[in-house]
MIZA-771290 format. One record per residue (C-alpha): chain; x, y, z. Coordinates in steps of 0.5 Angstrom, whole numbers, plus 2048, in hexadecimal, padded with zeros to 3 digits. Layout:
N
<'A'; <X; Y; Z>>
...
// end
This chain:
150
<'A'; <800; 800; 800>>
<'A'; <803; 807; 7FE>>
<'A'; <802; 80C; 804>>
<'A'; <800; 814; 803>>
<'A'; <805; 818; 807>>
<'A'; <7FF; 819; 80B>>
<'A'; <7FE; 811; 80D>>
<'A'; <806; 810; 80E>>
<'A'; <805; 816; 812>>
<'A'; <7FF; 811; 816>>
<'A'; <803; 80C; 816>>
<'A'; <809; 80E; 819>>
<'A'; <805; 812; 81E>>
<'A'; <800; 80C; 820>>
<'A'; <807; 807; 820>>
<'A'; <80A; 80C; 825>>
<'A'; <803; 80C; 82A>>
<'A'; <803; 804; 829>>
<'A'; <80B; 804; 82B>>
<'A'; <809; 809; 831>>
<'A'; <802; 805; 833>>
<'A'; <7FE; 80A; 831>>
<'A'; <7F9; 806; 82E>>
<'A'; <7F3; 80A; 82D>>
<'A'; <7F7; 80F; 829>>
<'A'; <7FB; 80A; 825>>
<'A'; <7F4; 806; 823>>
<'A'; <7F1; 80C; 821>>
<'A'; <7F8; 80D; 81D>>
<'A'; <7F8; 806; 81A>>
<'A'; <7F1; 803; 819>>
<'A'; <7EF; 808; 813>>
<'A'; <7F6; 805; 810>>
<'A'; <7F5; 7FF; 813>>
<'A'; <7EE; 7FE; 80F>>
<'A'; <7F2; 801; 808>>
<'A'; <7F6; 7FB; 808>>
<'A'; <7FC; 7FE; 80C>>
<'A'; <801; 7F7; 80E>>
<'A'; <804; 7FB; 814>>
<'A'; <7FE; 7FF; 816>>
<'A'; <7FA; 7F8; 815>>
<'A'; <7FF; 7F4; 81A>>
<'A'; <7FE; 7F9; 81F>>
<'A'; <7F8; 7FA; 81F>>
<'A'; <7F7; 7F3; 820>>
<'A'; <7FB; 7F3; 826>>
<'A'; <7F7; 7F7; 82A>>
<'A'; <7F1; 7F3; 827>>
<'A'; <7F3; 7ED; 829>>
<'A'; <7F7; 7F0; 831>>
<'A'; <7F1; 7F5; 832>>
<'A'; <7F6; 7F9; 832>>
<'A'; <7F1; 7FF; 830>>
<'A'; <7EB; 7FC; 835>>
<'A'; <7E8; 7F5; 834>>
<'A'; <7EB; 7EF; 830>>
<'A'; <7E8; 7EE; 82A>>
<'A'; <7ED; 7E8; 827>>
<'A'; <7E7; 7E6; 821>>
<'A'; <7E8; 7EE; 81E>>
<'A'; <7F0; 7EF; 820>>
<'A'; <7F2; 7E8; 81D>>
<'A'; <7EE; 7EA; 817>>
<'A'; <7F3; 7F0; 816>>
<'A'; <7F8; 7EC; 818>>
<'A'; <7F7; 7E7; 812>>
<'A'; <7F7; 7ED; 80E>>
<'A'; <7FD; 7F0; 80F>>
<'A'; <800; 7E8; 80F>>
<'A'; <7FD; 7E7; 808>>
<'A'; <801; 7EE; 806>>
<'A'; <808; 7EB; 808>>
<'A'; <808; 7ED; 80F>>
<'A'; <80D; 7E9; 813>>
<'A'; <80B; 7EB; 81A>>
<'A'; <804; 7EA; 818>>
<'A'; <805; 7E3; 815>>
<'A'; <808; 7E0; 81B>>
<'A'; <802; 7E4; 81F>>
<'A'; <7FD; 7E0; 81B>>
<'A'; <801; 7D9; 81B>>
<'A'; <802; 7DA; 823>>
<'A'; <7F9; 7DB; 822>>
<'A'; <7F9; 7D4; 81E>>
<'A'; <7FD; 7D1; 823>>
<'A'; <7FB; 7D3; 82A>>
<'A'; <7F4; 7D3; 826>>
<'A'; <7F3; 7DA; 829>>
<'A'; <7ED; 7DE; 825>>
<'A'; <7EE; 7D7; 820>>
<'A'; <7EC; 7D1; 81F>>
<'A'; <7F3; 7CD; 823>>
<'A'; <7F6; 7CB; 81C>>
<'A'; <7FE; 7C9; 81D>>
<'A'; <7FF; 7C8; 816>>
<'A'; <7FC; 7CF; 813>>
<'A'; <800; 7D2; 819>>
<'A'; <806; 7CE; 817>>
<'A'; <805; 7D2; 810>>
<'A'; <805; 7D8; 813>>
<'A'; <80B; 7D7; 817>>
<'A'; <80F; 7D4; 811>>
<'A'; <80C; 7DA; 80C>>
<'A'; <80F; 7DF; 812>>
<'A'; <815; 7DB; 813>>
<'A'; <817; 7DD; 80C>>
<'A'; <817; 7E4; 80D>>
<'A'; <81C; 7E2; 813>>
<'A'; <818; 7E2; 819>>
<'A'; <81C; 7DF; 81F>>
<'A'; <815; 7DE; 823>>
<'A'; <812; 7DA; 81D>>
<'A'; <818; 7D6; 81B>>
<'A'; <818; 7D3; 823>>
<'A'; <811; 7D2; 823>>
<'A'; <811; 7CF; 81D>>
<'A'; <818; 7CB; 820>>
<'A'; <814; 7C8; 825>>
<'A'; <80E; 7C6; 821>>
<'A'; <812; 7C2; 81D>>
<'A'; <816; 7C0; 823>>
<'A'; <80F; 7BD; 826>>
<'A'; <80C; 7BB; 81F>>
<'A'; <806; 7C0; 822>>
<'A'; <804; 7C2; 81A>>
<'A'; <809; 7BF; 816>>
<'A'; <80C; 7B9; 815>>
<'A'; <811; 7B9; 81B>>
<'A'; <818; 7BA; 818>>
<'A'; <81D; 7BB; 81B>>
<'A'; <823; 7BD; 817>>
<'A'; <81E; 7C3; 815>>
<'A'; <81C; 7C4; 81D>>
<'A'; <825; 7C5; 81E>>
<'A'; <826; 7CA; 817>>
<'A'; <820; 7CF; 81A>>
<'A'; <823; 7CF; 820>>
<'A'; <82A; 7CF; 81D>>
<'A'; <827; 7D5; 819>>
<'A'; <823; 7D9; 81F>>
<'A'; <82A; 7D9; 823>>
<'A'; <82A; 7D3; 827>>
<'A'; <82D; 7CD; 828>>
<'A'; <829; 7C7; 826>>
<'A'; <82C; 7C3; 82D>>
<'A'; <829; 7C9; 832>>
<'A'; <822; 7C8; 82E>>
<'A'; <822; 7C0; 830>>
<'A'; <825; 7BE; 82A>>
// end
């Protein structure tokens, strides 16, 4: 999505009041940009969605914007959405789908992903357990396989 000066001004404003808990200023900012198809505005928004950060919980809608910002290459929000799927947190439990997610993110570089995903290759939790792919993701992630009981 390419941004007017202004919306990147709103952006960054709504970024900067998320960073300093100012939660209603940064869900005014954000959610009009969020709802225009913006990644970073989407995965923010979803987070104070999903954490009741700007009052109730509301994990159906925040997951919705966060599959958004997922779908459009957001590597945070892709984890956000596999960690959903895993822990079945506002979706249906589905360890193969959050396992996507979390290989889709890992791609992308995200240390969080590449550990989860170790452990679920590890355990057999969603993929065929493989071991060999387990010690590599760990490898990758900065840890040695032998710290992580492999």
């Amino acid at each position: 999505m390419s941004l007017t000066e202004e919306q990147q001004l709103d952006l960054n404003s709504g970024i900067t009041a998320f960073e300093s808990k100012h939660f209603q200023s940064a869900m005014q900012l954000l959610r009009p940009l969020a709802e225009a198809g913006e990644p970073e505005a989407q995965y923010r928004v979803a987070m104070m969605m999903i954490n009741g950060l700007h009052g109730l919980p509301v994990p159906e809608e925040g997951g919705r914007y966060l599959e958004l910002a997922a779908e459009q290459g957001h590597a945070m929000a892709m984890h956000g959405v596999g960690f959903m799927y895993y822990e079945g947190e506002g979706k249906e439990k589905d360890p193969a789908k959050a396992a996507e997610w979390f290989r889709k993110a890992a791609a992308l570089g995200l240390s969080g992903s590449m550990v989860t995903l170790a452990m679920m290759y590890q355990e057999g939790n969603g993929v065929e357990q493989d071991l060999d792919e387990a010690r590599r993701l760990y490898t990758e992630a900065g840890f040695e396989p032998s710290e992580m009981g492999l």
